[in-house]
N, C-alpha and C positions, 0 to 999 in steps of 0.2 A: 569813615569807619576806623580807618586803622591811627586816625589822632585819637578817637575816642577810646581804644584799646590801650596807648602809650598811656594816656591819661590816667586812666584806670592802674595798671599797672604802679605808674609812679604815685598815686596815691597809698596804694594797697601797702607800701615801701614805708614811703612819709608816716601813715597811720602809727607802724610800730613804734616812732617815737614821737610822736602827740600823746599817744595813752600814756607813758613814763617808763622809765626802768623798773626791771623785774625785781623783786627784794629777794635779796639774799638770807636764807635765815642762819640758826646757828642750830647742830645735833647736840640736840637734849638723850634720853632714854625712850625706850621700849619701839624704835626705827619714826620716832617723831622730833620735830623739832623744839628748840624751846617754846615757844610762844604756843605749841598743841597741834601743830600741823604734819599729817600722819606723812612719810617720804615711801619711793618706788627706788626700787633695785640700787636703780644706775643713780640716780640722786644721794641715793645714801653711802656709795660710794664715794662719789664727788662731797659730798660734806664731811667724810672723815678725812681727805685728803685737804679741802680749804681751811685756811689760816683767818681765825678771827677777825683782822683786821681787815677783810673785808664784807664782814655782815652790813646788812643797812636798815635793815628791819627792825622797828621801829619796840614791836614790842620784846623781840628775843633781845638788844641791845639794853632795855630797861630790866629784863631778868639778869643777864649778865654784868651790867653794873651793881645789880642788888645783891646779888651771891657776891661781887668781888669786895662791898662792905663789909660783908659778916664778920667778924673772928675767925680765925683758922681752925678754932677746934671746935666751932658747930660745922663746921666743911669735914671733917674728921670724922665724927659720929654718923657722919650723913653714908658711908660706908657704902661710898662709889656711886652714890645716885645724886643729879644734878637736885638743887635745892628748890622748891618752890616756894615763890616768893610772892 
């Protein structure tokens, strides 16, 4: 019984990184992210204090690449709201 609980146990452990790493996304407007995923509290804190460079997600990095194509002064006109792309 008590191998079958260690077992258990260390798989419960293992699992977290079989499924993958969590994505990181990037704050967009209105307390969601870019890619449309709504944040809680403590998240939205934590994303106005992380640095870009380490987002991983996949679709918020293809908005961010696309806003940082644009010209500067369609970013201008856009009058503090991130762009959707």
């Amino acid at each position: 019984m008590k191998n079958l609980q260690t077992f258990l146990a260390f798989f419960y452990i293992q699992k977290k990184f079989l499924i993958g790493m969590r994505r990181r996304h990037m704050l967009g407007t209105h307390d969601k992210t870019l890619c449309g995923w709504s944040v809680t509290t403590g998240e939205l804190t934590q994303l106005r204090k992380m640095d870009s460079k380490y987002v991983n997600c996949k679709r918020c990095l293809d908005k961010l690449d696309a806003a940082a194509a644009l010209p500067s002064s369609k970013l201008r006109n856009s009058k503090g709201t991130t762009v959707n792309v």
